[in-house]
C-alpha positions in Angstrom: 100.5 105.1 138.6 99.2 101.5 138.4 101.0 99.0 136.1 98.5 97.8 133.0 96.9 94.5 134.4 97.4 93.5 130.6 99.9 90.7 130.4 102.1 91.8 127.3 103.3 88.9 124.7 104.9 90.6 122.2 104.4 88.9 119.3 101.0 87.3 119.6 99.7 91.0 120.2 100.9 91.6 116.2 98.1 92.7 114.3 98.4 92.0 110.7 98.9 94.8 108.2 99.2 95.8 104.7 102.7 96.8 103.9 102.2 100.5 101.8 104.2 102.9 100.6 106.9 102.4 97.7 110.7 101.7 98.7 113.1 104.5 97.9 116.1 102.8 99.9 116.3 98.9 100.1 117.1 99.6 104.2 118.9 97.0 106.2 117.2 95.5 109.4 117.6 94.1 112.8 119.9 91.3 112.1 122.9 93.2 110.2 123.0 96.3 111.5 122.4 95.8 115.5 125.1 97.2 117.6 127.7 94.7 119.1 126.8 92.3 120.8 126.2 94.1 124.8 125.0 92.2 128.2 122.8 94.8 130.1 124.9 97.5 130.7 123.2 99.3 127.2 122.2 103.3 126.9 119.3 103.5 125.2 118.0 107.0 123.7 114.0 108.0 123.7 113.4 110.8 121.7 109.6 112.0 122.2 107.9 114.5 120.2 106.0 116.8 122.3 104.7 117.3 126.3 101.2 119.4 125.3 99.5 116.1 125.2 99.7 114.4 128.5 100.4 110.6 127.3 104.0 111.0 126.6 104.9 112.6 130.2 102.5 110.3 132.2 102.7 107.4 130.7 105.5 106.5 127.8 108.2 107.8 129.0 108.1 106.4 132.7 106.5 103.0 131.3 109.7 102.6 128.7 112.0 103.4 131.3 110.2 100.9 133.8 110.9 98.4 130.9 114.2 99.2 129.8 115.3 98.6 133.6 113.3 95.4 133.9 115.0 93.6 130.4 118.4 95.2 131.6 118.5 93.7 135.8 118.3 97.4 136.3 121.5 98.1 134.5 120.3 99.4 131.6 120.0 103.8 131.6 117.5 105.5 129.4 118.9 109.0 128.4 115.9 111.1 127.9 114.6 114.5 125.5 111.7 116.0 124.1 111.6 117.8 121.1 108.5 120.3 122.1 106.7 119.9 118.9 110.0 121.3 117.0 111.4 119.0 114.4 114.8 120.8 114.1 115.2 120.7 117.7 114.7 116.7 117.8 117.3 116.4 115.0 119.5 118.2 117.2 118.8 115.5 119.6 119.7 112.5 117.5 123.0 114.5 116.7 123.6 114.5 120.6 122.9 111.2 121.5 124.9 109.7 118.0 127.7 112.1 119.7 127.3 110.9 123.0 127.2 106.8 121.9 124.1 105.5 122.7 123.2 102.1 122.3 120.1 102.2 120.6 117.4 104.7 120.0 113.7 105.1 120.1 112.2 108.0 118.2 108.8 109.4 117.6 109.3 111.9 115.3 107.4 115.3 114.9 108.1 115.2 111.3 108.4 111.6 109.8 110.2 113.1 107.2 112.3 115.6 108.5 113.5 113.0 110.8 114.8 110.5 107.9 118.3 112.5 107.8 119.1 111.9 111.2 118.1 108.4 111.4 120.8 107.7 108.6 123.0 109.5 110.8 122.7 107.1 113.6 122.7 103.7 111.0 125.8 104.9 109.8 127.1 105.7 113.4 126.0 101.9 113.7 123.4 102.9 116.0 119.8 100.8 115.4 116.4 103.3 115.8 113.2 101.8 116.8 110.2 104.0 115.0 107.9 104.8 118.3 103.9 105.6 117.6 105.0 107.3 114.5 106.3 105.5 111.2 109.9 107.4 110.7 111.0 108.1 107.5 115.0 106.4 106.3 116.4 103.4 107.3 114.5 102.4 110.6 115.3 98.8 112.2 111.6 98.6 113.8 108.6 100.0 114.3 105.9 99.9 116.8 102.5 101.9 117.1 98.9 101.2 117.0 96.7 100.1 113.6 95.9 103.5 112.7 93.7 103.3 109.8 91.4 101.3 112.6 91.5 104.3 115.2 90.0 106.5 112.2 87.4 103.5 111.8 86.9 103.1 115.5 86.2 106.8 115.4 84.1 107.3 112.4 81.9 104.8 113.3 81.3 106.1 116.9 80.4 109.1 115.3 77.4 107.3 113.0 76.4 105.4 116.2 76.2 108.9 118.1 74.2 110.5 115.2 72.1 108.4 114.1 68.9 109.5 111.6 70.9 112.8 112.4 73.6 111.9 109.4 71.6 111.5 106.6 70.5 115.3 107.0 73.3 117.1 109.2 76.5 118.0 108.2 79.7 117.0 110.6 83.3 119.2 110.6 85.9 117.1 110.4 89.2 118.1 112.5 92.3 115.5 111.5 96.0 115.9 113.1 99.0 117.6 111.7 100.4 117.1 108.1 103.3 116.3 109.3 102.4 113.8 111.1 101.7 109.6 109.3 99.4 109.2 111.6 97.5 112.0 111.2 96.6 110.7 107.6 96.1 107.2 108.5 93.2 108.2 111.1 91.7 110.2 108.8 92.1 107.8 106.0 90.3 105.2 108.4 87.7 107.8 109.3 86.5 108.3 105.9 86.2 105.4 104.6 83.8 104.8 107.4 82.1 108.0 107.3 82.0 108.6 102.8 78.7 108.6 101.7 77.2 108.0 105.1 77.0 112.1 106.4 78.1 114.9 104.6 81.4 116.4 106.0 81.1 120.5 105.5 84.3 121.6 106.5 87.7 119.5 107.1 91.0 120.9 108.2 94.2 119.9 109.0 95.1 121.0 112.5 98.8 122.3 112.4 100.9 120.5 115.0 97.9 118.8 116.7 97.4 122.0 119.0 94.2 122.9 120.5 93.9 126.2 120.2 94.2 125.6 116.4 91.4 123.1 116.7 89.3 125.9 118.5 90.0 128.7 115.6 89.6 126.3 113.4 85.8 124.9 114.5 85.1 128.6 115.2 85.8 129.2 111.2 83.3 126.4 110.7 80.6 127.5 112.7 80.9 130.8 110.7 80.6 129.0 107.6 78.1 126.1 108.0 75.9 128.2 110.7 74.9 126.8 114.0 72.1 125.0 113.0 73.3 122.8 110.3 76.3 121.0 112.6 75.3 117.7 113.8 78.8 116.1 115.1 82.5 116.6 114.9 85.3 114.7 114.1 88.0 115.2 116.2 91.3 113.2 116.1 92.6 113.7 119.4 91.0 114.6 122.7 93.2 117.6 123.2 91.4 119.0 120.4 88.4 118.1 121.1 89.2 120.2 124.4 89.2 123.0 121.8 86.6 122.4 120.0 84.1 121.9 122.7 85.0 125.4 123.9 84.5 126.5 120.7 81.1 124.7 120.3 79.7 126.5 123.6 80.8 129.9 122.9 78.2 129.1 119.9 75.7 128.0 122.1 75.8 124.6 120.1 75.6 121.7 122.9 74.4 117.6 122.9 76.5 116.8 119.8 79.0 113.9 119.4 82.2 114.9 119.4 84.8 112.0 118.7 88.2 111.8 120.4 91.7 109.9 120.8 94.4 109.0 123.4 91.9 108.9 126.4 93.3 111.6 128.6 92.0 112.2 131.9 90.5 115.6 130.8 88.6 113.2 127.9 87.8 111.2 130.5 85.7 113.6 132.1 84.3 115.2 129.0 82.5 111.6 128.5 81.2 111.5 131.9 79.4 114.6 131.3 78.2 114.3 128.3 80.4 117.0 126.6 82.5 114.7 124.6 81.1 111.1 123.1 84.1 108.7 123.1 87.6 108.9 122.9 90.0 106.1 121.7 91.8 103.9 124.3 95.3 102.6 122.9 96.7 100.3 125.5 100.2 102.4 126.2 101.7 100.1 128.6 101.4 97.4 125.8 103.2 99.8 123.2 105.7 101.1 125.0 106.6 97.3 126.9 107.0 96.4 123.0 109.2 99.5 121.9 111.9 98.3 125.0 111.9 95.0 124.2 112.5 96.0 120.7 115.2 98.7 121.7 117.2 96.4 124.5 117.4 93.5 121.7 118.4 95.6 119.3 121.0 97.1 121.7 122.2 94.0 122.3 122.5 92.6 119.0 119.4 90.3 119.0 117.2 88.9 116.2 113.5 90.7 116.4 112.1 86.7 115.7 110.5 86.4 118.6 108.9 89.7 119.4 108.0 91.5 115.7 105.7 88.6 114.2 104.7 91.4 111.0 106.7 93.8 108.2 105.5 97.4 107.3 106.7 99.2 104.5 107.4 103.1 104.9 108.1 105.3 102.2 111.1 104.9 102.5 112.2 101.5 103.8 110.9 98.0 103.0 109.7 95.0 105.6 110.5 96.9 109.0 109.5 94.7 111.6 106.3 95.8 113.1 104.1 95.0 116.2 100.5 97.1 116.2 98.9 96.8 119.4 94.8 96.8 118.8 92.6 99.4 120.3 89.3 100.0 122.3 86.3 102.9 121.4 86.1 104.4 124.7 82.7 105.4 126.1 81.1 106.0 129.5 79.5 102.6 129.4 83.2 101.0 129.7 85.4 103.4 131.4 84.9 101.0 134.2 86.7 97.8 131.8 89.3 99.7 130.3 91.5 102.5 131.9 90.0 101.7 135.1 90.7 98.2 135.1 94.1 98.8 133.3 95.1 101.1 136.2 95.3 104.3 133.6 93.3 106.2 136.1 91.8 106.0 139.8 88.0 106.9 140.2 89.2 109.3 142.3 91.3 111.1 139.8 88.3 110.7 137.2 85.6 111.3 139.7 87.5 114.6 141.3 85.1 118.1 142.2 82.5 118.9 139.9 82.9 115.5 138.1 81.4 113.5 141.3 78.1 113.4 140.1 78.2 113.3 136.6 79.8 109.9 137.8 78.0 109.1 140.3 74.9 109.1 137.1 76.5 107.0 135.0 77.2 104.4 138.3 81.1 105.0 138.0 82.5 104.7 141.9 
């Protein structure tokens, strides 16, 4: 895989937030509770949440890793785990790599708040925890991710484009992310308050632990329920879902409706060059995850965040943890070409393969 042509400057990439939430713990940052000062001999621990969803296999694991050794003059060693979706399990990890005296730790939790425990756990092992694409719960030293709220905007107002006269008289299904999940409620936050009062949503779910099939049982219980007829366009958070739902959608024999989408996978990908899915949302992962090593290897190494987090986020939990949100790109089939393309995501030839070649070759992608 291709490098991201997108020269990363950590700080200037920052984009501004409202801090939310309400402080239950005052939480110490960066500056007081790094490790020792280390040179580049630092273990660094990356905790990721799940492999169903193909981003964290393909591209943030071996892009932080890339990193790590990059900041470190190939010294540094990222010790690696994936919690599979299970939040006990990933606590279980945190215990190991407290136990086993890692430097510094970056976490995407499966369950912001489940997580909070163990992240105390490593504070008061004196071990830092950078808050990965997810906001963590308890006393996290940084956080990096994407403006969330604006992927539920980006979405939601794909979605109007798409439909058209067709909202004022249609109803949509809207299919957010897990509960457990922050993000989950900031994209649909961000969705509705682009899509209230503007199409009437008939049936919304919560999609336990992001998983397709659920989205597909789920959007099957809505057809039921709204009838055929009276869907004009779905909401889905994620494209794995969307995966789901479309199947679900042409069992029905429902077909040529927008169906929205997130994290461009390559199966996505190809759902917008046929038509079967409108637009995904492209979030620039070589950006996020060059941040979340910087952020980890200073941290390790008992280095001020200055230079790199330029913003402060509140979480519910712990106050002005600085933050860098890296902006993100509605992805359609009239700029697949400009954005994972050109970013070296994805080869034509991987998006282009079999069946897809002349869907592609339509829409002048070669």
């Amino acid at each position: 895989m291709r490098r991201a042509a997108v020269a990363v400057a950590a700080g200037a990439m920052a984009v501004s937030l409202a801090a939310c939430g309400s402080a239950k713990e005052s939480g110490d940052n960066a500056d007081s509770t790094g490790s020792a000062k280390k040179g580049d001999d630092i273990k660094v621990g990356l905790l990721l949440p799940e492999n169903a969803t193909a981003r964290y296999e393909k591209f943030d694991r071996p892009l932080i890793e890339e990193k790590v050794k990059e900041l470190t003059n190939n010294k540094g060693e990222v010790v690696y785990a994936n919690a599979k979706q299970d939040a006990s399990t990933q606590n279980q990890q945190v215990d190991t790599m407290v136990t086993n005296k890692v430097d510094v730790l970056i976490v995407d939790a499966v369950d912001s708040k489940a997580i909070a425990g163990s992240v105390k756990k490593a504070k008061d092992a004196g071990i830092p925890v950078v808050a990965y694409d997810r906001l963590a719960e308890g006393p996290i030293d940084a956080y990096t991710s994407f403006d969330n709220e604006t992927v539920g905007k980006t979405q939601g107002e794909a979605l109007l484009k798409a439909l058209g006269d067709k909202a004022k008289d249609g109803q949509i299904v809207m299919m957010n992310g897990s509960s457990t999940d922050p993000n989950a409620a900031q994209f649909k936050k961000g969705a509705h308050s682009v899509l209230d009062g503007k199409v009437k949503v008939g049936r919304e779910y919560d999609t336990k632990e992001w998983k397709p099939e659920n989205a597909n049982s789920n959007m099957e219980g809505a057809i039921s329920a709204l009838g055929k007829d009276k869907i004009v366009g779905v909401y889905s958070a994620n494209d794995g879902m969307a995966g789901g739902i479309i199947t679900a959608l042409k069992a029905a024999g429902i077909a040529d409706i927008p169906v929205t989408g997130q994290d461009a996978e390559l199966a996505g990908v190809q759902r917008i060059v046929t038509g079967e899915q409108y637009m995904s949302v492209y979030k620039p992962y070589p950006q996020e995850a060059d941040v979340a090593a910087e952020m980890a290897v200073a941290l390790a190494q008992g280095k001020s965040l200055d230079s790199i987090a330029k913003d402060k986020v509140d979480s519910p939990t712990t106050k002005a943890i600085p933050s860098v949100l890296v902006p993100v790109v509605s992805l359609t089939k009239d700029n697949i070409n400009d954005t994972v393309i050109k970013d070296g995501i994805y080869t034509v030839s991987e998006i282009c393969s079999g069946k897809y070649k002349a869907a592609c070759d339509k829409i002048g992608l070669e």
